[in-house]
N, C-alpha and C positions, 0 to 999 in steps of 0.2 A: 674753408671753401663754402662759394655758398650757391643756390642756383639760382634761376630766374627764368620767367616766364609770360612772354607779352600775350595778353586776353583781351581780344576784337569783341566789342559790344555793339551790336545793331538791333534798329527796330523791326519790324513785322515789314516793311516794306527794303530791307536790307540798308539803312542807312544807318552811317554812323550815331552812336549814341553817347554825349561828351558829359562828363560831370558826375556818371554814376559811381558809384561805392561797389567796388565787386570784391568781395569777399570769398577765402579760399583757406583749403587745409591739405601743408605739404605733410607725408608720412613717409617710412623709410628710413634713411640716412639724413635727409632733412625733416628735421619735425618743428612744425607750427603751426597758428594761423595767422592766417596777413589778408592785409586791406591792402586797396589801389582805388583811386579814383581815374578815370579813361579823362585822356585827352581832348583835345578837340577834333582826331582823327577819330573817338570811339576808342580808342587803346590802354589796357594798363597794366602796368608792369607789376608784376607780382614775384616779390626777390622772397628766398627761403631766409631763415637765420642760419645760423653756422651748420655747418654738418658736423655729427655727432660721431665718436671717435669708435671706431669697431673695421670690421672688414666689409661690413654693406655699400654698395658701391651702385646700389641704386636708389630713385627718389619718385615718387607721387604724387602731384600737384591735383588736386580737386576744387574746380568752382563749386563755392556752397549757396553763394547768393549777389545775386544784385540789388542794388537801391538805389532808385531816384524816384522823386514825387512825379505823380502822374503817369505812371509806368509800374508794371507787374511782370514779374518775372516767372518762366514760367522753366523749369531745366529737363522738362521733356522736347523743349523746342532747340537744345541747343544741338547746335555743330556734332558741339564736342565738350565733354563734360570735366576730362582727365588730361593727364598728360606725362608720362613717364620717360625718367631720365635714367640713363647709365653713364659713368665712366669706366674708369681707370686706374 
């Protein structure tokens, strides 16, 4: 199994943000880190690698960073930084 999780990137005036690098670290039951680059909507999917076999039945996703030239990232500005998952 594995999980996944779509990251909206906008600038300082709320607009989408397409082409960036946004970098991330699932913990938990899924452990990795994984890159995405955003769409042309600003979006990118950020998929876990497999989940790791035990009874944890929950998972962690953390934005660690974005990149694109000409832009700084700054993660006291975000949303939302995390995003936690459970199943079943």
């Amino acid at each position: 199994m594995k999980g996944a999780a779509s990251v909206a990137i906008t600038d300082t005036k709320g607009l989408p943000v397409s082409n960036a690098t946004v970098s991330g670290e699932w913990t938990g039951a899924l452990v990795g880190k994984v890159t995405a680059v955003t769409n042309a909507s600003g979006v990118a999917m950020l998929t876990s690698p497999a989940a790791t076999v035990g009874t944890n039945k929950s998972a962690v996703l953390g934005v660690t960073n974005v990149l694109l030239t000409g832009y700084s990232y700054s993660a006291s500005s975000n949303v939302k930084t995390t995003q936690a998952l459970t199943w079943n």
